[in-house]
C-alpha positions in Angstrom: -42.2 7.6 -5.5 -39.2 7.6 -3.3 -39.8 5.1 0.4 -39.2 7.5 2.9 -38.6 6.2 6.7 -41.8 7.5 7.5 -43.1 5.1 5.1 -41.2 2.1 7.0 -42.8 3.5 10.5 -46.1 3.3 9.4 -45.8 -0.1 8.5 -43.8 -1.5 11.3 -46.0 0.5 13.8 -43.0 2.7 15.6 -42.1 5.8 15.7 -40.1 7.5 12.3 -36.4 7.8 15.1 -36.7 4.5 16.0 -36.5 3.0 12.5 -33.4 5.4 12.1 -32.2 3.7 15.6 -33.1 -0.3 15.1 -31.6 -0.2 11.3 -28.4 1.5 13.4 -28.7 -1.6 15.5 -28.9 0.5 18.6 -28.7 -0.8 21.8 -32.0 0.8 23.4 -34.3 -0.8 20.7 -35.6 -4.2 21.5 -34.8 -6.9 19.3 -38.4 -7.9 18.1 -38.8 -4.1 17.1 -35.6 -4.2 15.0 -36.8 -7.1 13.3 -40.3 -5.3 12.6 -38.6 -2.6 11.2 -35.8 -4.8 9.5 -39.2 -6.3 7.2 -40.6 -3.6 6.8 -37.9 -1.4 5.1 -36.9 -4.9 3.2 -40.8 -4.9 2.1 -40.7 -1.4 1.1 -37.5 -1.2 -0.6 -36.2 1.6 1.3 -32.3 2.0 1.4 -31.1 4.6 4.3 -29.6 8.2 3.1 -25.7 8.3 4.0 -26.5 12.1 4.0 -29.3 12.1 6.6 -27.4 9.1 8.6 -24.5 11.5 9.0 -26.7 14.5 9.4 -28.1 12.9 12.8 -25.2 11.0 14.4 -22.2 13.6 13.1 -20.9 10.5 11.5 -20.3 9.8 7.5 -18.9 6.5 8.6 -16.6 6.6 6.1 -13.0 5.6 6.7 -9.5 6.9 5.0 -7.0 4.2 3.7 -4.0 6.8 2.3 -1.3 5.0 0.1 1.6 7.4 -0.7 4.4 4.6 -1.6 2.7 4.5 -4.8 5.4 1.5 -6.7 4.8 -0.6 -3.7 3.4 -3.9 -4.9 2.5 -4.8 -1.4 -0.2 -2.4 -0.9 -2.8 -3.7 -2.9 -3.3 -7.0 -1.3 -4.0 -4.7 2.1 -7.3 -3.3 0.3 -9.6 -6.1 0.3 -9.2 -7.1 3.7 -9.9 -3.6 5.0 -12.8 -3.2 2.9 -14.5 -6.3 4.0 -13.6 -5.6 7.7 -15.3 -2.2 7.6 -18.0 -3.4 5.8 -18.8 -5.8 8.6 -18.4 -3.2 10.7 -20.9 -1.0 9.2 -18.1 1.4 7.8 -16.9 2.7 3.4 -13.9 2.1 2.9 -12.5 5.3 0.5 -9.1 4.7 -1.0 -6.4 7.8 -1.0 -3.6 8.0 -3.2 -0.9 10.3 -3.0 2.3 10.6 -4.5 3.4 12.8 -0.8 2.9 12.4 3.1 2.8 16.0 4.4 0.6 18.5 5.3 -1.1 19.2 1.7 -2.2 15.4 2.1 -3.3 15.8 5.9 -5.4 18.9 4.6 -7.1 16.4 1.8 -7.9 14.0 4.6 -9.3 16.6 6.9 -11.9 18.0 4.5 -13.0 14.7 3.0 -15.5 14.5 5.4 -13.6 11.1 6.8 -14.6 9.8 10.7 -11.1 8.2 10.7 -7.7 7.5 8.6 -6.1 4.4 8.0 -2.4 5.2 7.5 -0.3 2.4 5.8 2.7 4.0 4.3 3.6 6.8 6.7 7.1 7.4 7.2 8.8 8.1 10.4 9.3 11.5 9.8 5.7 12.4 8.8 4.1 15.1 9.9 0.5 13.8 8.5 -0.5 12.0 12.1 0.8 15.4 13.7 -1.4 16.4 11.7 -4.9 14.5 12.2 -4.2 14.5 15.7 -4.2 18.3 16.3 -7.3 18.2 14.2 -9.0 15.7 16.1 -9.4 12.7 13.1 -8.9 9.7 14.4 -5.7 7.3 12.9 -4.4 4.0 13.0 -1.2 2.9 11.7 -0.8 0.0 9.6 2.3 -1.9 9.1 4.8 1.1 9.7 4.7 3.7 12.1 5.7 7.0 13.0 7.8 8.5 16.0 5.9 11.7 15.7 2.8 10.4 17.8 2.2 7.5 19.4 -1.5 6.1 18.3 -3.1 2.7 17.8 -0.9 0.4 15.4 -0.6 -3.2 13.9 2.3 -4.3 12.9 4.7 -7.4 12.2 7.3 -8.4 15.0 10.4 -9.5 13.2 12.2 -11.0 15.7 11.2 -14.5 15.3 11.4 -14.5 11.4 14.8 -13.6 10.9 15.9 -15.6 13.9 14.5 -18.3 11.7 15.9 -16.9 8.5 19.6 -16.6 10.2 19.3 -20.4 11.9 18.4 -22.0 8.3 21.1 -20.0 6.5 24.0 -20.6 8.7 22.7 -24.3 8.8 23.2 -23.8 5.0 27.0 -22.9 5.1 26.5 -19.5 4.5 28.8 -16.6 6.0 29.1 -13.9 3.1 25.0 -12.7 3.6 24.3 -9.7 2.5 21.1 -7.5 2.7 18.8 -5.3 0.3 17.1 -3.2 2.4 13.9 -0.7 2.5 14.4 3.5 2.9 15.6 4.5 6.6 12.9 6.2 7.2 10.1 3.5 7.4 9.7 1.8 10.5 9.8 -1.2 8.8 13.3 -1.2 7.1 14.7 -0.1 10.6 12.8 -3.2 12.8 13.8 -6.0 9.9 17.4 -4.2 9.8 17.9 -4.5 13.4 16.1 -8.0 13.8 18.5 -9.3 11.1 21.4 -8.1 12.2 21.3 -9.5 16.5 19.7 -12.5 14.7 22.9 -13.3 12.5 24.6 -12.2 15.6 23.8 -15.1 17.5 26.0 -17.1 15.1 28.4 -14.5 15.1 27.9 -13.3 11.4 27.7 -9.7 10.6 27.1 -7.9 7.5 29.6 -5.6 5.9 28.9 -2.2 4.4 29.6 -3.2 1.2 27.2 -6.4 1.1 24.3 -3.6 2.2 22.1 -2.5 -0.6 19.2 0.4 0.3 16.1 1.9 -1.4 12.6 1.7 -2.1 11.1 -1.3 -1.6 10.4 -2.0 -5.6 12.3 -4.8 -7.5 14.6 -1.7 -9.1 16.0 -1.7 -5.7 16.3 -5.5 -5.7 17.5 -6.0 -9.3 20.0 -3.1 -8.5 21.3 -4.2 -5.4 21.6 -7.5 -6.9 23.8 -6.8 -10.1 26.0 -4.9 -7.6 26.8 -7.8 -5.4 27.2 -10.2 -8.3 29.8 -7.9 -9.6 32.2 -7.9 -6.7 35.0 -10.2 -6.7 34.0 -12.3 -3.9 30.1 -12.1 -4.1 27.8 -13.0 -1.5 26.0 -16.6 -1.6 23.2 -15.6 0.5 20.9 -12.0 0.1 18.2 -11.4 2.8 15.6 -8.6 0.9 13.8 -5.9 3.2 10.2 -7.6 1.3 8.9 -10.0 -1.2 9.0 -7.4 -4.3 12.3 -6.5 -3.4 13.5 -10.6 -3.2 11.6 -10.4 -7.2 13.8 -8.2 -8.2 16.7 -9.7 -6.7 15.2 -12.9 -8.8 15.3 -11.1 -11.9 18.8 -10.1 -11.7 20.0 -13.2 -10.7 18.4 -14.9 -14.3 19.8 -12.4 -15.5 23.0 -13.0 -15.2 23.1 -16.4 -15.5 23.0 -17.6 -11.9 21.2 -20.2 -10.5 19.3 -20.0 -7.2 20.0 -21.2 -5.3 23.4 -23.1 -6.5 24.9 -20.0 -6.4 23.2 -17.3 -4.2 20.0 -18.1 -2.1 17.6 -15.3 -1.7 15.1 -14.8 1.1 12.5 -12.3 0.9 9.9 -10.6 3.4 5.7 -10.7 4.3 4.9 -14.2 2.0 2.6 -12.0 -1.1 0.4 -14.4 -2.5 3.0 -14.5 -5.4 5.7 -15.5 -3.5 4.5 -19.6 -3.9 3.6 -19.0 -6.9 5.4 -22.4 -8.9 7.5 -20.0 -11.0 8.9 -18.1 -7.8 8.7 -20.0 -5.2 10.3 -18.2 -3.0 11.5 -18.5 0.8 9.9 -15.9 3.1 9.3 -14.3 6.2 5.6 -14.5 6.7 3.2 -13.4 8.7 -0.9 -13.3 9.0 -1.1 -10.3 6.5 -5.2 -10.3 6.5 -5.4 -10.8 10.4 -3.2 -7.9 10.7 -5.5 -5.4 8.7 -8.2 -6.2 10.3 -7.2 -5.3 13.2 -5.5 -2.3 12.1 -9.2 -1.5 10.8 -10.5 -2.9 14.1 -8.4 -0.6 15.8 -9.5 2.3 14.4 -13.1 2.0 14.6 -12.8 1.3 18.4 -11.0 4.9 18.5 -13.8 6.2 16.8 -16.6 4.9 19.3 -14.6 4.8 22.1 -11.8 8.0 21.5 -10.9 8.1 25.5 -9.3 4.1 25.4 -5.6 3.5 26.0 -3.4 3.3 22.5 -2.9 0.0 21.8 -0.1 -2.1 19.8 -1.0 -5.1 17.9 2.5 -7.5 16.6 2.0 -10.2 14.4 4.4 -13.0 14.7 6.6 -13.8 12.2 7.7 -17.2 10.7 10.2 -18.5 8.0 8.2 -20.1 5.1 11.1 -22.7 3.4 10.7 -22.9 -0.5 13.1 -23.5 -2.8 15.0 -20.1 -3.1 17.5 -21.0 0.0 19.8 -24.0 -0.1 23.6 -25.2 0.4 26.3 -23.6 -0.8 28.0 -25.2 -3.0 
């Protein structure tokens, strides 16, 4: 026989609403009930309906992550973070996948039943938080952003990496730097772009058109961008990568050919994967506190869900250079 919450009234002595309330953990029910009821359901077995939760608060609590940069390697280290966070916070974490951000996606997220949306690969164009705002979904942006509404974010602050990242390379005797940078139109290839450049500034480096390299941030684009440079008659002997899986491909090119790192070119790549110290790579990075930052991307958005009239807000996580063995001297 299926344990009803009837069942776990009668034997905690309350009332069949205020089970639903004290396993909610709501406010108005004293503490020492809560704990009744808390036994008694553990006694009992009984496991509350998502169904009937939703039915009487209007909530699935059920929250959207949509990934659309499908080749991105950085992605999946994002989901494990955000699916303990909203656990602890009482919340599913459901996982979209989509190979497009428009309004065919924004429709799919709308009628999924979903009391908010993580997004994590929108692009500045997008028209998907256009979207969920008109319809009244909540949203949080994670990582990159979009200029076609302004809503709660978390997101890495540059600035301070690269600063590092230009200090240590000029320190290194390198002048001929050139970049292999993410699509323009991510947030994030146009912030690391523009922190890279009035950071190599400072030391009055720029970069040349030629020594620029953009694409999808995948190690095609850094393998690519890579061979191309190595081609040219006077090659750069420093390439700064738009992220970590672009800087592996730039790796792979480089053994490729034949030349060291960094004896011959240093490479510095971008958010410090778990892969990045890895013995075999270890690479020099810009890091960041990736699992801090999705949780409060995730905090974020469940705070717009309970509280939908608060001021946007704007979390940036500082950024450091993490020195490994991929940048040295030039020779």
């Amino acid at each position: 026989m299926t344990v009803t919450s009837r069942d776990v009234a009668q034997l905690a002595g309350v009332s069949q609403p205020t089970v639903s309330r004290a396993l909610r953990d709501d406010p108005r029910v004293s503490e020492a009930t809560k704990v009744r009821v808390r036994q008694a359901a553990a006694r009992l077995g009984y496991v509350p309906s998502d169904v009937g939760r939703a039915l009487s608060s209007g909530r699935t609590r059920r929250i959207g992550l949509l990934l659309t940069d499908l080749e991105n390697q950085f992605y999946p280290h994002i989901i494990a973070p955000a699916f303990h966070q909203l656990e602890s916070l009482g919340y599913q974490l459901m996982l979209h996948t989509e190979a497009a951000d428009n309004d065919v996606v924004a429709e799919r997220l709308i009628s999924n039943g979903l009391d908010g949306v993580l997004l994590a690969t929108s692009t500045i164009d997008s028209v998907v938080p256009l979207r969920l705002r008109d319809r009244g979904l909540p949203f949080a942006y994670f990582n990159r952003t979009s200029t076609a509404v302004h809503a709660d974010s978390a997101v890495v602050n540059p600035l301070r990496g690269m600063d590092e990242a230009a200090a240590a390379l000029i320190e290194c005797g390198h002048r001929r730097i050139a970049a292999i940078l993410g699509p323009a139109n991510t947030s994030t290839a146009i912030n690391r772009e523009n922190a890279l450049r009035e950071a190599l500034a400072h030391h009055g480096v720029s970069i040349p058109a030629h020594y620029v390299h953009r694409g999808p941030f995948d190690t095609a684009t850094g393998q690519a961008g890579t061979q191309r440079f190595l081609e040219m008659a006077e090659p750069p002997t420093a390439i700064i990568c738009g992220n970590d899986v672009v800087a592996f491909g730039a790796l792979n090119a480089a053994r490729s050919a034949g030349v060291d790192v960094p004896g011959d070119v240093s490479i510095v790549g971008f958010d410090d994967l778990p892969s990045a110290a890895w013995p075999i790579i270890r690479l020099t990075t810009i890091a960041y506190d990736l699992d801090a930052m999705v949780r409060r991307a995730v905090e974020l958005l469940v705070d717009r869900i309970e509280n939908p009239q608060r001021p946007v807000e704007e979390s940036a996580f500082e950024s450091r250079l993490v020195m490994r063995d991929t940048l040295g001297h030039i020779r």
